[in-house]
C-alpha positions as CSV (number, residue, x, y, z in Angstrom):
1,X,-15.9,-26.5,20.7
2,X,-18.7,-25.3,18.8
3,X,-22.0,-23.4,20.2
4,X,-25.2,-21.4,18.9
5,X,-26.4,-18.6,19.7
6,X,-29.4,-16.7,18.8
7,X,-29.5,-12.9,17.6
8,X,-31.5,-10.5,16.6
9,X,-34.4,-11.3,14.0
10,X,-33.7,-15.1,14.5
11,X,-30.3,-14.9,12.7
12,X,-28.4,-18.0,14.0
13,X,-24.5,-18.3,14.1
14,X,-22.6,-21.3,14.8
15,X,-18.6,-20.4,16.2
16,X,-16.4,-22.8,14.7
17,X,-13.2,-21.4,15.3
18,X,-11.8,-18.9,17.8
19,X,-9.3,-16.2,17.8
20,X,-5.8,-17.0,17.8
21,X,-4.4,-16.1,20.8
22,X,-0.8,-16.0,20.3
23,X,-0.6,-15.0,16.4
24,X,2.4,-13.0,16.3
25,X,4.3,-15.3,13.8
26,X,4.0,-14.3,10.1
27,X,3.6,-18.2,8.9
28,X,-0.1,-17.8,11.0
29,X,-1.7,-15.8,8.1
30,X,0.6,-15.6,5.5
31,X,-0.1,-15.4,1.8
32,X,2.6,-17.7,0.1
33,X,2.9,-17.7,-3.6
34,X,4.0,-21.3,-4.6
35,X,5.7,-21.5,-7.6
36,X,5.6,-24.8,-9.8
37,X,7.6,-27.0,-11.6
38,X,10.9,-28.4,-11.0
39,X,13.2,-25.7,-11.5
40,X,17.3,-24.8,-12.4
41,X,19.3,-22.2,-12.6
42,X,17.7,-20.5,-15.4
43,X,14.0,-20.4,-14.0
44,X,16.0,-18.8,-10.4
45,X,17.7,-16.0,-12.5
46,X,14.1,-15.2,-14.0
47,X,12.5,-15.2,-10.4
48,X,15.7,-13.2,-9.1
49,X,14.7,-10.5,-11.6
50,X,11.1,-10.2,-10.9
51,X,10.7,-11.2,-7.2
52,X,9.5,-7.7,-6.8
53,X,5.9,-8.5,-8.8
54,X,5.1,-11.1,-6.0
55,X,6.1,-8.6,-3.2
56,X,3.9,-6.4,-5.2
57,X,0.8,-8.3,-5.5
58,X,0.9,-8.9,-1.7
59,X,2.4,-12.2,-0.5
60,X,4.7,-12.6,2.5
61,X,7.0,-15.6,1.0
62,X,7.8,-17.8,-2.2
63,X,7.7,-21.0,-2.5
64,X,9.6,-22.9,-4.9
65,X,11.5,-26.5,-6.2
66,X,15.1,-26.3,-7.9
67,X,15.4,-29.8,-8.0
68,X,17.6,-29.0,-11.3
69,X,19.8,-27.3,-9.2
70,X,22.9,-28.9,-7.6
71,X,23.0,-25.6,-5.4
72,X,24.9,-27.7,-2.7
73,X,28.3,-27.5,-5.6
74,X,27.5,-24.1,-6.9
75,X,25.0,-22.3,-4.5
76,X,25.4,-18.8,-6.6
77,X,21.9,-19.1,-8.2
78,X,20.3,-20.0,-5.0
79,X,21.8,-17.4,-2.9
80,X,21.0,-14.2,-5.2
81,X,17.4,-15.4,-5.5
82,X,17.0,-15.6,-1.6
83,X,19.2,-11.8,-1.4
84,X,16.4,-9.9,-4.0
85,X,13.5,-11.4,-2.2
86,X,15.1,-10.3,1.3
87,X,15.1,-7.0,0.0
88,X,11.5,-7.3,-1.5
89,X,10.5,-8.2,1.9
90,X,9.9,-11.8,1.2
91,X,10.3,-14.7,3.2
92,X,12.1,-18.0,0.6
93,X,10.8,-21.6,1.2
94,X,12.4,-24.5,-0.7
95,X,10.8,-27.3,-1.6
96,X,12.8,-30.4,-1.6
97,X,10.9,-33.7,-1.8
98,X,9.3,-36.4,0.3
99,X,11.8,-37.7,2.9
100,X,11.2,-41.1,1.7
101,X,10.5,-43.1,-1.1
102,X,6.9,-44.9,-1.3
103,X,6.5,-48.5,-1.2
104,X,3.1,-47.6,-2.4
105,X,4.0,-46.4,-5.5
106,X,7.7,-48.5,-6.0
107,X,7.6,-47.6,-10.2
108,X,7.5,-43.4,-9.4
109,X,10.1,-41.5,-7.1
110,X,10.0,-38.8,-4.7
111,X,13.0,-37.5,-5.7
112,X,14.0,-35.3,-9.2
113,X,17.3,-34.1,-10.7
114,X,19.7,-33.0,-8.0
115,X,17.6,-34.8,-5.0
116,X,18.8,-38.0,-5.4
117,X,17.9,-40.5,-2.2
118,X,16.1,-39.0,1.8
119,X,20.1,-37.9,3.0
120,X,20.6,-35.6,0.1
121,X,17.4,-34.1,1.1
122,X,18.9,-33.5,4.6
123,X,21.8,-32.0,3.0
124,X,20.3,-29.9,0.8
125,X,18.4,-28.7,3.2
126,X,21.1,-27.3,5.8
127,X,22.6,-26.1,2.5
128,X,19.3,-24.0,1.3
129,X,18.9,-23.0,5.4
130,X,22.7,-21.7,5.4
131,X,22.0,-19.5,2.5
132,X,19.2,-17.8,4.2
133,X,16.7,-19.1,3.5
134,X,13.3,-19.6,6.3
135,X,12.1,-22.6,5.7
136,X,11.9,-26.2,3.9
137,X,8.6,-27.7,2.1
138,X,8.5,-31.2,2.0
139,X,6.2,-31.1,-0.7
140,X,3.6,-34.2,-1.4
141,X,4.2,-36.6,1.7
142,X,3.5,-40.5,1.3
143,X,0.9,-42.1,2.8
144,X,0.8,-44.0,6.0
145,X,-0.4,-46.7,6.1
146,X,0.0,-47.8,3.1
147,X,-3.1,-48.6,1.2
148,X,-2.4,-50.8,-1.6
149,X,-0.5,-53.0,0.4
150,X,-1.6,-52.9,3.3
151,X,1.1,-55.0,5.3
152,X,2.3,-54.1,8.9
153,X,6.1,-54.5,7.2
154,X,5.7,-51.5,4.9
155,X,3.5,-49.8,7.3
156,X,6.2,-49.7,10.0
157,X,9.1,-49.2,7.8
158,X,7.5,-45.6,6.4
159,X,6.4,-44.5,9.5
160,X,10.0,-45.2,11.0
161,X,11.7,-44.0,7.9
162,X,9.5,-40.4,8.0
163,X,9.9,-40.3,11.6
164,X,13.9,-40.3,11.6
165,X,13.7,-38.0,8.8
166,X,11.6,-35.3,10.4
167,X,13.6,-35.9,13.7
168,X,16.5,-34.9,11.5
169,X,15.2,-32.4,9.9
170,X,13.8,-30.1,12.8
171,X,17.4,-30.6,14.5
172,X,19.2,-28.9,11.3
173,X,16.8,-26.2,11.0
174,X,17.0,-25.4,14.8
175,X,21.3,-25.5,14.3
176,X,20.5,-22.5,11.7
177,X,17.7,-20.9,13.8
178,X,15.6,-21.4,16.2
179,X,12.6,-20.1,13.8
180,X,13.0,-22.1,10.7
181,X,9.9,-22.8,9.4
182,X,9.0,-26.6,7.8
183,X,5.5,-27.4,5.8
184,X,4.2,-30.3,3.6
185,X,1.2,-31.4,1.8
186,X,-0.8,-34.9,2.4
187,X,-4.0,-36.3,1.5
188,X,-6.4,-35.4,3.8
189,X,-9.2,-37.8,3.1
190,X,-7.6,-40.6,4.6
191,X,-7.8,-39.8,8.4
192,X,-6.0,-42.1,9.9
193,X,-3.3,-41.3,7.6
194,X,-3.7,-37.5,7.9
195,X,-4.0,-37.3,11.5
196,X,-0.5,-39.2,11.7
197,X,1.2,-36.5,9.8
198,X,-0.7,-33.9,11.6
199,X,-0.5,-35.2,15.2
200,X,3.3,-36.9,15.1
201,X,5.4,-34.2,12.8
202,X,5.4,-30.4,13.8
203,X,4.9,-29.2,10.5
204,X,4.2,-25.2,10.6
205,X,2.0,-25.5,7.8
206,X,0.3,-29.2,6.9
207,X,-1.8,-28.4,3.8
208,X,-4.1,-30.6,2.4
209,X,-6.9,-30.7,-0.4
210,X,-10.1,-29.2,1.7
211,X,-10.9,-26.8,-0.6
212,X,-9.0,-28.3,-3.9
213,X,-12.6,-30.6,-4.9
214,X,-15.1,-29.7,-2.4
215,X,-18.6,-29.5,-4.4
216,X,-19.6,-26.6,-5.6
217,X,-22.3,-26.9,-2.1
218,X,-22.8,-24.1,0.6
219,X,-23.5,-27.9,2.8
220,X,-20.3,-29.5,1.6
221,X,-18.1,-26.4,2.0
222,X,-18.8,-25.9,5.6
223,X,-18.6,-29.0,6.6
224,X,-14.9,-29.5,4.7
225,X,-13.8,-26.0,6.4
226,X,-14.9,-26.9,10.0
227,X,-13.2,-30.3,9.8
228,X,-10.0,-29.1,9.1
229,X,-9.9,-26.2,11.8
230,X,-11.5,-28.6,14.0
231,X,-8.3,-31.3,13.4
232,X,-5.9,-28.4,13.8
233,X,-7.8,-26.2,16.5
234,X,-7.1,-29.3,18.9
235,X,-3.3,-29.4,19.1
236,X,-2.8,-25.4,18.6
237,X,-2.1,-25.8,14.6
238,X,-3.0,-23.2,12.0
239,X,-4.7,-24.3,8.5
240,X,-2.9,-23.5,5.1
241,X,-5.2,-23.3,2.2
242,X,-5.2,-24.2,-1.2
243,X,-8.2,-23.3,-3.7
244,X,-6.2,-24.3,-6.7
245,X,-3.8,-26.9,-7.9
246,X,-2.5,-28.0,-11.3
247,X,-5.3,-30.5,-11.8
248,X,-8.0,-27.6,-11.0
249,X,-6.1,-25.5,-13.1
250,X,-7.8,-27.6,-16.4
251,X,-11.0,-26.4,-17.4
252,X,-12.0,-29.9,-18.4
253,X,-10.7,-32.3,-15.4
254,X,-12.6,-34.7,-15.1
255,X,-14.0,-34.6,-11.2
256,X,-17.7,-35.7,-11.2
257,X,-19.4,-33.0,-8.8
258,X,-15.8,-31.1,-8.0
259,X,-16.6,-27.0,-7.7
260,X,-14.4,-26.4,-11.1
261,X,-16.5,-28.9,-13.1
262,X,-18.6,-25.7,-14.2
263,X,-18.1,-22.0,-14.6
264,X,-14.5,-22.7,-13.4
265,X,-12.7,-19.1,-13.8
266,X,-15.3,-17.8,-11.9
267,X,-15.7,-20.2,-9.4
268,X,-12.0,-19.9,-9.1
269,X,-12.1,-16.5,-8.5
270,X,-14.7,-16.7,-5.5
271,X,-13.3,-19.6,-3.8
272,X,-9.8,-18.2,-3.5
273,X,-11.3,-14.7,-2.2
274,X,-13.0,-17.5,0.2
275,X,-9.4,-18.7,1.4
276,X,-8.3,-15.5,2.2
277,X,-11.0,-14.9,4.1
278,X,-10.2,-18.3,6.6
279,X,-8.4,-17.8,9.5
280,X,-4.5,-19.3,8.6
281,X,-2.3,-18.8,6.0
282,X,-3.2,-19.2,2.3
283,X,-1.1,-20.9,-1.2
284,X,-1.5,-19.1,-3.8
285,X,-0.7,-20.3,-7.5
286,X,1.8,-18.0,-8.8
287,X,1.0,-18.2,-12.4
288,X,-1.9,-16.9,-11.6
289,X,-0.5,-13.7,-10.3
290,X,2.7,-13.1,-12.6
291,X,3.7,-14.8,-15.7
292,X,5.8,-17.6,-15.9
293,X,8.1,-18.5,-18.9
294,X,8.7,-21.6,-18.5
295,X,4.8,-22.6,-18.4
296,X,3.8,-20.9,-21.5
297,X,3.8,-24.1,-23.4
298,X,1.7,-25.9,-20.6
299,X,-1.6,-26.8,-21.6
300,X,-2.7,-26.6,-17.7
301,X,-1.5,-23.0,-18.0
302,X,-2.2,-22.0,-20.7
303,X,-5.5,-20.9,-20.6
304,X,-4.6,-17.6,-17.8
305,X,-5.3,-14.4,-19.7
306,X,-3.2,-11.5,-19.0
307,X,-6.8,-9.6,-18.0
308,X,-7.4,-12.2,-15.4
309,X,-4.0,-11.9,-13.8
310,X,-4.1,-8.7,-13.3
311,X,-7.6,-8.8,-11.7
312,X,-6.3,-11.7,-9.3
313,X,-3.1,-9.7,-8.4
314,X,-5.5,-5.9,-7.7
315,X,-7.8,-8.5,-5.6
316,X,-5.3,-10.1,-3.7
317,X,-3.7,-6.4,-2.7
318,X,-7.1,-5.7,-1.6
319,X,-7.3,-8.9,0.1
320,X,-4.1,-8.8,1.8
321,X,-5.1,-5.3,3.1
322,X,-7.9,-6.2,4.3
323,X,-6.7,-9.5,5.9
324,X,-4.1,-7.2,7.9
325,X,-6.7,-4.2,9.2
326,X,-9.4,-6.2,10.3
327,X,-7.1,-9.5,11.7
328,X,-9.2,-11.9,9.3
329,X,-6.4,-14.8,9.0
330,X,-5.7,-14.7,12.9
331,X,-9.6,-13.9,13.8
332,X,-12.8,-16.0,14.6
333,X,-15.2,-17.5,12.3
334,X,-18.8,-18.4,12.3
335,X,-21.5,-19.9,10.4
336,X,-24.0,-17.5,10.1
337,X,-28.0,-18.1,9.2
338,X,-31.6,-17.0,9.0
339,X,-30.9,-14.6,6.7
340,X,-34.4,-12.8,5.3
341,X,-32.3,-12.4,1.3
342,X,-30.0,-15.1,2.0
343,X,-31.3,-19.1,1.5
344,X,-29.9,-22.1,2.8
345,X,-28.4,-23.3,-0.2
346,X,-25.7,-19.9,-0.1
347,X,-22.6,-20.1,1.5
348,X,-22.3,-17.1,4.4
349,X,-19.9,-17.4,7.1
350,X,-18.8,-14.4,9.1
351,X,-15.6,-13.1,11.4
352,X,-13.4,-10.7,12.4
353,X,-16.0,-8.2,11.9
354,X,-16.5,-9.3,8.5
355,X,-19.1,-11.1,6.8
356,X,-18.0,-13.4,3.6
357,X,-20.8,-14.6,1.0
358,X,-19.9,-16.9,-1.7
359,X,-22.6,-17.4,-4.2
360,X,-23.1,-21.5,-4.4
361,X,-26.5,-21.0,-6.0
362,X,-28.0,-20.9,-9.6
363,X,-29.2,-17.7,-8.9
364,X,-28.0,-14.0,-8.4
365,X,-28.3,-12.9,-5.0
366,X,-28.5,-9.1,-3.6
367,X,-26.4,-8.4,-0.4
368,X,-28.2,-6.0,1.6
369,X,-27.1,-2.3,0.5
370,X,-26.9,-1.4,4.2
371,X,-23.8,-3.9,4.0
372,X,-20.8,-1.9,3.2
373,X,-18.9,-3.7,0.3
374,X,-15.1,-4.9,1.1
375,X,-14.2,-6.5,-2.1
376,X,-15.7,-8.6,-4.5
377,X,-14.4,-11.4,-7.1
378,X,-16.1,-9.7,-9.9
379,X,-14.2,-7.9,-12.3
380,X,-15.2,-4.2,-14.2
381,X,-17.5,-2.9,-10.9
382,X,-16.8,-0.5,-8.2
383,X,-17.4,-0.1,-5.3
384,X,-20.1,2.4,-5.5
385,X,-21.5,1.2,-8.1
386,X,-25.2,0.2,-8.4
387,X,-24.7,-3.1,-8.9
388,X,-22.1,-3.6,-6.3
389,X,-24.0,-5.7,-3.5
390,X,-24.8,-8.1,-6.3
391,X,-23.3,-11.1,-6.5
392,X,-23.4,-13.7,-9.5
393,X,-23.3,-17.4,-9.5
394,X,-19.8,-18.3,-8.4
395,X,-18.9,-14.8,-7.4
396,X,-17.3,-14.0,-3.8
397,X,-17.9,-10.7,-1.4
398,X,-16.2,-9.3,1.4
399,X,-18.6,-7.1,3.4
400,X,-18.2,-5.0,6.8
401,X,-20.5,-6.9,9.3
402,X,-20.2,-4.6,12.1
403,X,-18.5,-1.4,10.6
């Protein structure tokens, strides 16, 4: 899949993903901003009323869990939330739960509130789809097989149980339309398990944790990228990523060599400009973008300043901009070295006509100024400022590689 070919002044670059060539559906390279916690009717009034500040800041859909809602009984809440983002120009994603229960983990449930047992799922799902809304998120799927007990029994009775599920599912969302849209996260570093969900399921989006506690390594995060465009490049599937999660939302989590065990806000910052710089769609965390009551008390939340939302929300306007004029989330990307101010220890990929750095040094490095800057992830510098090209530890840049 991959080649390399040499340019001009020995500068290397290694294709590892090509174009999409049918990448008319919005899911391909969508921003979605997932919205946590398990939520009722309260939390869906809030979100009715202030929709418009995630339309705003640039995403295409919402993501969200009212698991405290028994919207199947009084669907009011539901419906009104799904109406104002129509008219913001949103697309509305419900997260349910996992189809199944774990034998895994038999002392914790899949299920919360209103969810109650795999065929409430189902119905709450046909429910949520009859309202209007696009699609269903599975949320956290369990893992096949199963690794603490490792018994052919349980083995076959998940796979079954997910498989009649899914089958199920994809029939009610093609009775409400034939473009229903269905995604899910698993754990990615088992393989075998992984590859089941990926190869078996038809999920539209199948996220997993890539980019959640890659090392903070140029080495490490190339290697994590082209493996998961490489498993979804061979049966026609798009990546969704993720750059932060409520465990990389602490600023102490304890993750020997993870990339937010140091300098984590800024880090942040850069790897999230990263994912939008991917080809595929991208999850955004959408406290970090707008407010949320109900998390002000959260000690994983807590520690978002009201200057650094603001800065994520004007960058990921930019972003989204960008991403649209120059075709980044539907484009090409390469691998890109040889470099005379760039060493092998930075992180420089390019595509789409647009070459991404992400500091992964110790060190400050200096972009060319030939390069015309796109967008950076540091804050209080403009464009046309001196120090523009510059790019500290942990920082992100955008820049036009062939203008």
């Amino acid at each position: 899949m991959s080649h390399t070919d040499k340019i001009a002044q020995q500068i290397t670059t290694l294709l590892v993903h090509r174009p999409l060539r049918h990448p008319g559906a919005w899911w391909k390279s969508a921003v979605i901003a997932d919205i946590p916690s398990f939520l009722g009717s309260g939390e869906l009034s809030w979100i009715t009323n202030n929709v418009h500040s995630f339309a705003r800041a640039g995403c295409n859909a919402i993501v969200f869990r009212p698991a405290k809602l028994d919207f199947i009984s009084y669907p009011l809440a539901l419906k009104q939330l799904i109406q104002a983002a129509n008219r913001s120009g949103l697309k509305t994603i419900i997260r349910l739960s996992g189809l199944t229960e774990n034998p895994c983990q038999p002392f914790t449930s899949s299920f919360v509130g209103y969810e109650e047992d795999p065929q409430r799922t189902l119905q709450r799902a046909k429910v949520a789809l009859r309202l209007g809304a696009t699609g269903i998120d599975l949320g956290l799927l369990p893992q096949i097989p199963c690794q603490s007990s490792p018994s052919v029994l349980d083995s076959k009775y998940l796979n079954d149980e997910v498989s009649t599920h899914v089958r199920a599912l994809h029939r009610i969302c093609y009775e409400q339309t034939s473009s229903s849209f269905i995604s899910a996260f698993a754990l990615g570093s088992e393989k075998e398990n992984f590859d089941k969900y990926l190869d078996n399921y038809l999920y539209h989006h199948l996220r997993d944790e890539t980019l959640l506690e890659t090392p903070w390594e140029a080495k490490a995060i190339r290697e994590r990228i082209e493996r998961a465009l490489e498993r979804r490049d061979e049966l026609g599937h798009v990546c969704a990523w993720r750059a932060s999660s409520s465990i990389t939302e602490l600023k102490q989590a304890p993750h020997p060599g993870a990339w937010f065990e140091e300098n984590s806000t800024v880090r942040r910052a850069g790897l999230t400009l990263l994912s939008l710089a991917l080809p595929g769609a991208v999850y955004i965390r959408a406290n970090r973008l707008v407010e949320l009551p109900w998390l002000k008390n959260e000690k994983e939340y807590s520690q978002i300043s009201s200057h650094e939302r603001q800065a994520a929300g004007n960058r990921l306007i930019q972003a989204q901009r960008l991403r649209a004029n120059r075709q980044i989330g539907i484009g090409s990307l390469a691998w890109i070295g040889g470099l005379e101010w760039a060493s092998p220890d930075l992180f420089v990929q390019v595509g789409a006509n647009t070459m991404t750095v992400l500091n992964t040094t110790e060190n400050e490095v200096l972009v060319p100024t030939e390069m015309k800057v796109l967008l950076t992830s540091h804050t209080g510098i403009t464009h046309d400022s001196a120090d523009a090209n510059l790019l500290l530890p942990g920082e992100c840049g955008w820049f036009a590689f062939n203008s």
